[in-house]
C-alpha positions as CSV (number, residue, x, y, z in Angstrom):
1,X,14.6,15.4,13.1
2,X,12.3,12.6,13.5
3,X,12.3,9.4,12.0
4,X,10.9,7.4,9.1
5,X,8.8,4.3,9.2
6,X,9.5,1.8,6.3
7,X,7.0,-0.3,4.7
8,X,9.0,-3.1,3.4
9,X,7.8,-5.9,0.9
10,X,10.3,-9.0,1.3
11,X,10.3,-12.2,-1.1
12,X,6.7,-14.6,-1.1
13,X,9.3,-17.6,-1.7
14,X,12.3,-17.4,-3.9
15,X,14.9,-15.4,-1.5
16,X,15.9,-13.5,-4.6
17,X,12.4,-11.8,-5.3
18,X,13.8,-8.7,-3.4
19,X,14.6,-5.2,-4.6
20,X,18.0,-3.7,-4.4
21,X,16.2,-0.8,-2.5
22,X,14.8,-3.0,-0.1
23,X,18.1,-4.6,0.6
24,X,19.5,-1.1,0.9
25,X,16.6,0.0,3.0
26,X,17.4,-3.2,5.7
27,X,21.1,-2.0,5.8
28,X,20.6,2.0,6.7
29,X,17.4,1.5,9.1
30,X,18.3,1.2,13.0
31,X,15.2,-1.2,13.9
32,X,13.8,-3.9,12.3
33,X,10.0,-4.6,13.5
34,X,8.9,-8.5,11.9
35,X,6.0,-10.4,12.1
36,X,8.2,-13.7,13.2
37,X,11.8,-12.5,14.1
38,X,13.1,-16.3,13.5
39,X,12.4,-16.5,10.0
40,X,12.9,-12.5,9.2
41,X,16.4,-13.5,11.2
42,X,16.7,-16.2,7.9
43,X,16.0,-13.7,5.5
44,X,18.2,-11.2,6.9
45,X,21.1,-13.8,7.7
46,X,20.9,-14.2,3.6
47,X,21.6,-10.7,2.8
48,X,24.2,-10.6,5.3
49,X,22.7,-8.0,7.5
50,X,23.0,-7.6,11.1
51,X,20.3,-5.1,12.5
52,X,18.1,-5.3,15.8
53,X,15.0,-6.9,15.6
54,X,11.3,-6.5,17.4
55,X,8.5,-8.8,17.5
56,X,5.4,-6.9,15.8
57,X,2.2,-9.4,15.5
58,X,-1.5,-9.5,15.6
59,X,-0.9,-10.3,19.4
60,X,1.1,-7.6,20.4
61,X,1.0,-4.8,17.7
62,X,-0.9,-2.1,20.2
63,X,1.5,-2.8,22.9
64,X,4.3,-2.1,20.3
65,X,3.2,1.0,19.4
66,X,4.0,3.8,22.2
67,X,7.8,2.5,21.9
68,X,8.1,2.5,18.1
69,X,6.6,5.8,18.3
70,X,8.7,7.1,21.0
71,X,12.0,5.5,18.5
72,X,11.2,7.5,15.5
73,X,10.1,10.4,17.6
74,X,14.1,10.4,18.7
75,X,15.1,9.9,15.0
76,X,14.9,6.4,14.6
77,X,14.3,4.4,11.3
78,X,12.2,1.7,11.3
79,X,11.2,-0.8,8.7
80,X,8.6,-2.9,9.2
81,X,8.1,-6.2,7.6
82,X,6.4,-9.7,7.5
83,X,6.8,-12.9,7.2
84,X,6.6,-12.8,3.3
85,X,5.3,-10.3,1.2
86,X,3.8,-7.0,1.5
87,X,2.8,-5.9,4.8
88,X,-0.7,-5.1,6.1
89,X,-1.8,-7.3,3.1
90,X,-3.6,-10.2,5.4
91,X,-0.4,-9.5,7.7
92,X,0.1,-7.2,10.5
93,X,0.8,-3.2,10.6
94,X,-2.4,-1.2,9.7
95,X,-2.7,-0.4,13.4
96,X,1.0,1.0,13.6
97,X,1.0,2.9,10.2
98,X,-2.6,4.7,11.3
99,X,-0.5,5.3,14.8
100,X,2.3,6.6,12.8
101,X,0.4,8.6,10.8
102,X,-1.8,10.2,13.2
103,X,1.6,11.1,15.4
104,X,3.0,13.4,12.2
105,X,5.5,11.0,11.0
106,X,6.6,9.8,7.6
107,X,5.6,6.3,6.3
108,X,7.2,5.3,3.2
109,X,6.8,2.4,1.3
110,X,9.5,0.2,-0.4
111,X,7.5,-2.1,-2.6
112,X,8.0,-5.7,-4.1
113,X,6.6,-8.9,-3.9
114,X,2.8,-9.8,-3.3
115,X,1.2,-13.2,-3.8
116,X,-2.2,-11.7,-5.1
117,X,-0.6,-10.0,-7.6
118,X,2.0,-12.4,-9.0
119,X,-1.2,-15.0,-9.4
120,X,-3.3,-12.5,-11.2
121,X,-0.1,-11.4,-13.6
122,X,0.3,-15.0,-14.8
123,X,-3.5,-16.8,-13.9
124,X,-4.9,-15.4,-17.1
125,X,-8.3,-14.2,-15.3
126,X,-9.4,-10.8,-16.5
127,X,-7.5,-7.8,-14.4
128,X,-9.0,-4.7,-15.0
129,X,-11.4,-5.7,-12.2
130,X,-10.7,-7.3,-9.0
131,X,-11.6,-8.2,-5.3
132,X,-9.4,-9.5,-3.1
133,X,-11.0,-10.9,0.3
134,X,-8.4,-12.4,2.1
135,X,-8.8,-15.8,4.6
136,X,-12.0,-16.8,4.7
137,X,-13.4,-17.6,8.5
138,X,-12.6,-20.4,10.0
139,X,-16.5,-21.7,11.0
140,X,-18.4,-23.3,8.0
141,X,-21.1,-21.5,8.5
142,X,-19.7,-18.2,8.6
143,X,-17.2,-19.4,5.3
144,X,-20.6,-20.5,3.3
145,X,-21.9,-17.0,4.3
146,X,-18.9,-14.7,3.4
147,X,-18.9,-17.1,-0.2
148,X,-22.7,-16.3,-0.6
149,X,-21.6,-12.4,-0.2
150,X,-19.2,-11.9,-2.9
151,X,-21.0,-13.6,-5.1
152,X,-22.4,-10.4,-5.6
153,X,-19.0,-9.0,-6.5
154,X,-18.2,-8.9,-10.4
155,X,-14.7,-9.7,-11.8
156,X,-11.7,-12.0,-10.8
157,X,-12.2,-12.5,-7.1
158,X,-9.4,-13.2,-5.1
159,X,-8.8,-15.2,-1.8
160,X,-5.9,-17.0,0.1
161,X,-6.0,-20.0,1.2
162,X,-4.0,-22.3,3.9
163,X,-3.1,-26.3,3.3
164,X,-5.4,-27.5,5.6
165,X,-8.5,-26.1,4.1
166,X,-8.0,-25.3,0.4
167,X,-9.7,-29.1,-0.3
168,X,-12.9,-27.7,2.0
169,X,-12.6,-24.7,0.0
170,X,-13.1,-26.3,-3.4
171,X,-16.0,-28.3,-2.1
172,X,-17.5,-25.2,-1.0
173,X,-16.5,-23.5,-4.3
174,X,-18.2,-26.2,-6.3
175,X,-21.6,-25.5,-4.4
176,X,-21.4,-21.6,-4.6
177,X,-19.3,-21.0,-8.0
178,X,-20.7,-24.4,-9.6
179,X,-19.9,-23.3,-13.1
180,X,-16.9,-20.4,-13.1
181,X,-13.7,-21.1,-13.5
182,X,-11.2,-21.2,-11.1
183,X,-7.7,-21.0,-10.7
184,X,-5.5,-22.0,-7.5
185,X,-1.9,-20.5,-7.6
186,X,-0.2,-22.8,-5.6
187,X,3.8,-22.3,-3.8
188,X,4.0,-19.0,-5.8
189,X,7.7,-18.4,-6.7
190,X,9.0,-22.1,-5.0
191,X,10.6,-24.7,-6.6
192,X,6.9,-26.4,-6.5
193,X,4.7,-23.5,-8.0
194,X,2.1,-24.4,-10.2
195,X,-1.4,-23.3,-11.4
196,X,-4.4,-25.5,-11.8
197,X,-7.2,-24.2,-13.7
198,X,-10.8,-25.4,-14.3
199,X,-14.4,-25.8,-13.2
200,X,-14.5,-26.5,-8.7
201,X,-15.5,-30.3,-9.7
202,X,-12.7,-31.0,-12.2
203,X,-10.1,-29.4,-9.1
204,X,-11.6,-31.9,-6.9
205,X,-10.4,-34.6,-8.4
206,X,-7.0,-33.3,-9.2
207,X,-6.6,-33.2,-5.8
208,X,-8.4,-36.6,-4.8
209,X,-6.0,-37.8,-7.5
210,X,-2.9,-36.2,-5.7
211,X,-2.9,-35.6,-1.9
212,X,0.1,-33.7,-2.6
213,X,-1.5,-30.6,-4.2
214,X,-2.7,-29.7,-0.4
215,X,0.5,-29.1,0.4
216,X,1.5,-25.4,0.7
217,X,0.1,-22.0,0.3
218,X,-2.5,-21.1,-2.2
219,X,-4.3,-17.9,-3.9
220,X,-7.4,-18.4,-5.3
221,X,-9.1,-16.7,-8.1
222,X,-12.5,-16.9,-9.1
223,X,-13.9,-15.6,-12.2
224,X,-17.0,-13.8,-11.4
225,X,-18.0,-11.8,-14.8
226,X,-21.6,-9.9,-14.5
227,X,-24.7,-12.2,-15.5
228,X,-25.9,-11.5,-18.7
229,X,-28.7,-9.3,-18.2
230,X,-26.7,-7.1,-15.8
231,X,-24.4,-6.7,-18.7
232,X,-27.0,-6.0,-21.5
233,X,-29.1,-3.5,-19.0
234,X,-25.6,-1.8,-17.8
235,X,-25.8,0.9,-19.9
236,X,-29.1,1.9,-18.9
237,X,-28.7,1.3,-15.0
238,X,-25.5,3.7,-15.3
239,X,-27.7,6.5,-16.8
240,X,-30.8,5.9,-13.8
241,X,-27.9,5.8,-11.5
242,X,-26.3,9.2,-13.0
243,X,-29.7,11.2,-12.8
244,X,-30.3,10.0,-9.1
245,X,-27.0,10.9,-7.6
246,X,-26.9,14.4,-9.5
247,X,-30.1,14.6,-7.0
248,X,-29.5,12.4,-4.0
249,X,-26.7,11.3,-2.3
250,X,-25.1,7.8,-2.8
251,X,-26.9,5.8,-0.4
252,X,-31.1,7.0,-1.0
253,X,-29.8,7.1,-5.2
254,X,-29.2,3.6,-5.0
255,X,-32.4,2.7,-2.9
256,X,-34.2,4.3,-5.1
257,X,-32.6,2.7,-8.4
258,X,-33.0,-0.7,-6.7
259,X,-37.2,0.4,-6.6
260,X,-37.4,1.3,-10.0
261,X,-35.1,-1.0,-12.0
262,X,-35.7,-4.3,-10.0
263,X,-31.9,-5.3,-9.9
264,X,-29.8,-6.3,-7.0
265,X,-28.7,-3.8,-4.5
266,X,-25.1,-4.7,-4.4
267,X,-24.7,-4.7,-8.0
268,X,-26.2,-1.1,-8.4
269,X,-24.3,0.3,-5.6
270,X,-20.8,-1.1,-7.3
271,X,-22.1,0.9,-10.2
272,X,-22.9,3.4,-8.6
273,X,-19.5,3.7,-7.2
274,X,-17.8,3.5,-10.1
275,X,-19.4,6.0,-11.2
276,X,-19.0,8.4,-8.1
């Protein structure tokens, strides 16, 4: 009988964010596969279990993948977990669960702790809608252009954010989201979480005020609702969009919509998705 591969959320911060089924799921599984085997060796020190551990990063995940294959091919239980968090969210893994997948073999996952959701759950942005983006590219340029792109994007948007950038990223914010408001989750779940909330200028000064605030991890949230006019007309670009995709499919109906109604592209084609 082959064996399973576990998706394994561990805690973002506070050691004691972790499930009892995850602790039981670490105890039964034969391999361990972590991001950083040093501080999964903390975690696992904590809940007193002793289990082999692999290195599995962005710099050798492919080379991983024939002999974590060939292990649950021999009946082998795996769990594979980061350095904090879910997995495959901005971490490692999607390569080796599309591997195991594609082999015949069963991923399941043990959920728990994710930093994007514990800062939407208590930023008090709007959550029926959301887009979450990730790290945003190292180069200014190519930061500036990914910011200029979801623009586009209505709702709470959603980015992470490292300590030596999140200053550069307010600036930026500040040109590109002038008046939204914004919330920065900082140190989610540590004994220095907090949330700061306002407009990108008033955050820049908070943190000119205290150098501190740059220390640590951050999420970022961005409230993006629609413009006006995209609101009021919404009803009517639904219906345009309805008729053309009972008639074309998604790509030429929203073309086509674009031509007659006059309004963006991308905000007719995320209509037009939520609709198909």
């Amino acid at each position: 009988m082959s064996g399973v591969l576990y998706i394994v959320a561990t805690p973002i911060g506070n050691l004691d964010d972790i499930s009892l089924r995850a602790i039981d799921t670490l105890k039964q599984v034969d391999l361990i596969a972590a991001e950083d085997t040093r501080r999964s060796g903390r975690l696992l020190n904590h809940l007193g279990i002793n289990k082999k551990l692999i290195s599995l990063h962005e710099h050798n995940e492919r080379a991983r993948l024939s002999r974590i294959l060939e292990n649950l091919s021999s009946g082998m239980d795996i769990a594979l977990i980061s350095d904090a968090g879910t997995p495959l969210i901005s971490d490692p893994g999607y390569n080796l669960v599309n591997a195991v997948h594609n082999a015949g073999f069963k991923v399941s996952p043990i959920p728990g702790a994710s930093s994007i959701i514990a800062a939407l759950s208590a930023a008090g942005m709007p959550t029926d809608k959301f887009s979450y983006f990730g790290f945003l590219p190292q180069k200014n340029t190519e930061r500036i252009a990914r910011l200029k792109a979801i623009k586009e994007q209505k709702g709470t948007l959603v980015l992470l954010e490292s300590s030596h950038r999140i200053e550069r990223l307010i600036e930026q914010l500040a040109e590109e989201f002038p008046d939204n408001r914004i919330v920065i989750a900082k140190e989610l779940t540590k004994s220095h979480e907090n949330f700061l909330i306002g407009k990108a200028v008033e955050l820049i000064e908070l943190f000119k005020q205290d150098p501190a605030l740059s220390k640590g991890e951050f999420v970022v949230l961005i409230d993006n609702p629609p413009a006006e006019n995209d609101a009021s007309d919404s009803g009517a670009d639904i219906e345009l969009l309805r008729l053309l995709l009972s008639e074309l499919p998604l790509k030429k109906a929203v073309q086509l919509a674009t031509r007659i109604s006059g309004k963006k592209k991308n905000y007719l084609y995320q209509l037009a998705l939520d609709i198909d």
